[in-house]
N, C-alpha and C positions, 0 to 999 in steps of 0.2 A: 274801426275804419278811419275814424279824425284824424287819429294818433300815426298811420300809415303816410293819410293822406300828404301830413303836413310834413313826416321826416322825406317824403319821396319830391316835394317839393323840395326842400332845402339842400336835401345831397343831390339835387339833378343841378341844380345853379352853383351849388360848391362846385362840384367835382367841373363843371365846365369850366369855372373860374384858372380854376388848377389846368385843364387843359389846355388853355388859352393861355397861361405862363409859362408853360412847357413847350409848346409849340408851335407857339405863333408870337415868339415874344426872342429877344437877344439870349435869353437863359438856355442852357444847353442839360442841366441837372440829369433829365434823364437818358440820355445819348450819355454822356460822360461825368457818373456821379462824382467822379474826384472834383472835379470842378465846384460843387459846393464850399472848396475850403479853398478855391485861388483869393489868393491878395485878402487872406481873411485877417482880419484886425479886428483887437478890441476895442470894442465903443463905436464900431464903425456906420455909418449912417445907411438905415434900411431904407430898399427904396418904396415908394408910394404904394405900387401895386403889390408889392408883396404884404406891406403893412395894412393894407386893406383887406386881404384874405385872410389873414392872422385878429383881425379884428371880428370880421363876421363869425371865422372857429371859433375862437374863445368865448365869444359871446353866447352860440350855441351849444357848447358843451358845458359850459358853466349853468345855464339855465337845466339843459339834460339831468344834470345832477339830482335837483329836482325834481324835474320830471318826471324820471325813474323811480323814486321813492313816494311821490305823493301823488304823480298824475296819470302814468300809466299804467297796461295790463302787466299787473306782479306774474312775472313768469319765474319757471327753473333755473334759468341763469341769470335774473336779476340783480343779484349782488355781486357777482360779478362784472356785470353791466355798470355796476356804480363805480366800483374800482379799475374797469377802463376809463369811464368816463374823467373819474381823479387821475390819473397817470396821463391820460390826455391832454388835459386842460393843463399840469404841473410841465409835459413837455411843451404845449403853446405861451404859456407865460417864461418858461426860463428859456428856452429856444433863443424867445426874442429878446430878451434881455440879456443875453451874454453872447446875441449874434448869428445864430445857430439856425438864421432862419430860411437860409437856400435849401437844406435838405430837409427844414419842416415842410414846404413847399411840393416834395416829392413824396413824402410822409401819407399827406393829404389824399394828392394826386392816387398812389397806390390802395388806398382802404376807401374811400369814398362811393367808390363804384360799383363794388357788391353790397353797399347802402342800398344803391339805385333799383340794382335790380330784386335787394331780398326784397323793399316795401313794393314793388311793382306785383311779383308776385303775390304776398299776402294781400294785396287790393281784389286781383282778379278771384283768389280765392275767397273772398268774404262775396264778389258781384258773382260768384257764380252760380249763386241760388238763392233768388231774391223775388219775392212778391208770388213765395208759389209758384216759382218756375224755374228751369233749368237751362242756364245760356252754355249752349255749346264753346264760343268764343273763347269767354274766362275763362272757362276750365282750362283750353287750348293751351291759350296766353299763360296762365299759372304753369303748366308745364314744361312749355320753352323756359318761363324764366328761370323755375328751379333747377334744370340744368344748366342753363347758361350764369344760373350764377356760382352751381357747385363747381365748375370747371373754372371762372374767375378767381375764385377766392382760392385755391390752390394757386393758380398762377401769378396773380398779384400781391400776397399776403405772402402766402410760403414760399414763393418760388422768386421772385422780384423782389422783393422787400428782403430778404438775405442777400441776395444778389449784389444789389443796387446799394440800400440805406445801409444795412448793420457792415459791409465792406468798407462802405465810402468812411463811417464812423470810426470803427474801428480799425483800419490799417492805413488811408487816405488821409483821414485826420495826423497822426500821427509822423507819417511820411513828409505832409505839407507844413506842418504847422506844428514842430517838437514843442514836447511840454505844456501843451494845448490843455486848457482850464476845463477841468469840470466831465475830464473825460469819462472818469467809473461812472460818475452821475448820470450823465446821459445814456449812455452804454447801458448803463442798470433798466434805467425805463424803455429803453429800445426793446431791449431781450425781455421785459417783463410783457411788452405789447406782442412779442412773437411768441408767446407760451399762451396767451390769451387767445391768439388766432390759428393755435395748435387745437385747444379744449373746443373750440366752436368750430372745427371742423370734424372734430367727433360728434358732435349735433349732425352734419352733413350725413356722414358715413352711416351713423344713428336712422337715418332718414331713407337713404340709400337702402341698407339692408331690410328695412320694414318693407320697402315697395316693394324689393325684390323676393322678399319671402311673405309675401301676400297678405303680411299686419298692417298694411295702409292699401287703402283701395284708392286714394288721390293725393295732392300735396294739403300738406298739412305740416305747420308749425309744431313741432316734435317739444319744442321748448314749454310750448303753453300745456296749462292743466287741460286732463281730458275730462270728458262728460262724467266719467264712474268718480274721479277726482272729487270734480264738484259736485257730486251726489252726497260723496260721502263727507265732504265740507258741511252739508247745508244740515244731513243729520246729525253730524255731530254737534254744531249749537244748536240744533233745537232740541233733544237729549237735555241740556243743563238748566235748570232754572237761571228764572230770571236776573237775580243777582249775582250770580255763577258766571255767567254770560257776561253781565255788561263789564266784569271785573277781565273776563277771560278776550272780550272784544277792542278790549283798550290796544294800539299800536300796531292795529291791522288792516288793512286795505281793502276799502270797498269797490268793486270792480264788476259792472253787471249783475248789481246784488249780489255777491259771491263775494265774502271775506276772505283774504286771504294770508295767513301769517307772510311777516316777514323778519327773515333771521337776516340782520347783515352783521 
């Protein structure tokens, strides 16, 4: 619940931030992604507000890195998780450093939001049965959000984010700005973030088909281990002797008392 708590804080003020550059600001990026590369120069001077969102990302994904490996719930796609986070954080640092940071900005704007809504979800689902009772509400609430966010993340990720970012990158760049530096490079980590948010929408789908074919009775984190999971977790080291164990325990994540391997 901490762990929800604090990411549903932090992408609800991100992604506003991003909204509030987008549409309440002189920036047109998302109305006309070509416009990320007018009058684009090297070395050229970033302006304040945008350097200021760029600051707070980096900082957050940098730390995530972290996070991921030493603080949080070790789920199924956690390595994964780490290697977006790295491909992240590699396009927020070179972004801005060679300029690139009008369409980081839209970047943001489009993946931040079903942040919003996956942690909002996973909260109502942890409030919806607490203290030996059962709150109608969350349950509720948990269910709007998993579909309002399975229906975002298809339209923002897969649908917009080709649209918009990998167009403006790959034919707009080039159109505006010939021989434009560093273009496979970036290209390469655009199209590697949209294979990433190909694979986690087989998570969705994964989720989808369970409720529909009656293997989930509510919403439920498909990615995290399930109860038989961590049964069979807790007998297998208690099975090994003691020495066995502490050799066999080294480089694994404690997580609600439940050790968890982790392969990255």
């Amino acid at each position: 619940m901490p762990e929800s708590a604090w990411k549903l804080l932090f992408y609800t003020m991100s992604w506003s931030y991003s909204t509030y550059l987008l549409f309440f600001t002189q920036y047109s990026f998302f109305q006309n992604p070509p416009s990320v590369f007018y009058d684009w120069k090297s070395g050229m001077a970033v302006p304040i507000d945008i350097a200021i969102a760029y600051l707070i990302q980096g900082s957050f994904y940098g730390h995530s890195i972290y996070a991921t490996v030493y603080m949080d719930a070790w789920r199924k796609d956690s390595a994964v998780m780490v290697v977006h986070h790295i491909i992240t954080l590699a396009l927020i640092t070179f972004s801005f450093a060679f300029r690139y940071h009008n369409i980081g900005v839209l970047v943001l704007f489009l993946h931040d939001i079903n942040d919003i809504q996956l942690e909002f979800t996973k909260l109502n689902v942890y409030f919806k049965t607490r203290g030996g009772s059962y709150y109608f509400i969350n349950d509720l609430l948990s269910n709007m959000g998993s579909v309002s966010f399975s229906i975002t993340w298809f339209w923002f990720r897969l649908y917009w984010f080709p649209l918009k970012v990998l167009y403006a990158s790959c034919i707009s760049s080039l159109e505006l700005v010939p021989n434009i530096p560093f273009y496979f490079f970036f290209n390469f980590l655009l199209f590697a973030l949209l294979l990433m948010n190909i694979y986690w929408f087989l998570y969705i789908v994964l989720f989808v088909v369970k409720v529909l074919t009656g293997q989930m009775e509510g919403v439920n984190d498909v990615r995290e281990y399930d109860e038989e999971e961590m049964k069979e977790e807790r007998l297998r080291l208690q099975e090994n002797d003691a020495d066995h164990q502490n050799s066999e325990t080294e480089g694994k994540h404690v997580q609600n008392g439940v050790m968890k391997e982790k392969h990255l």
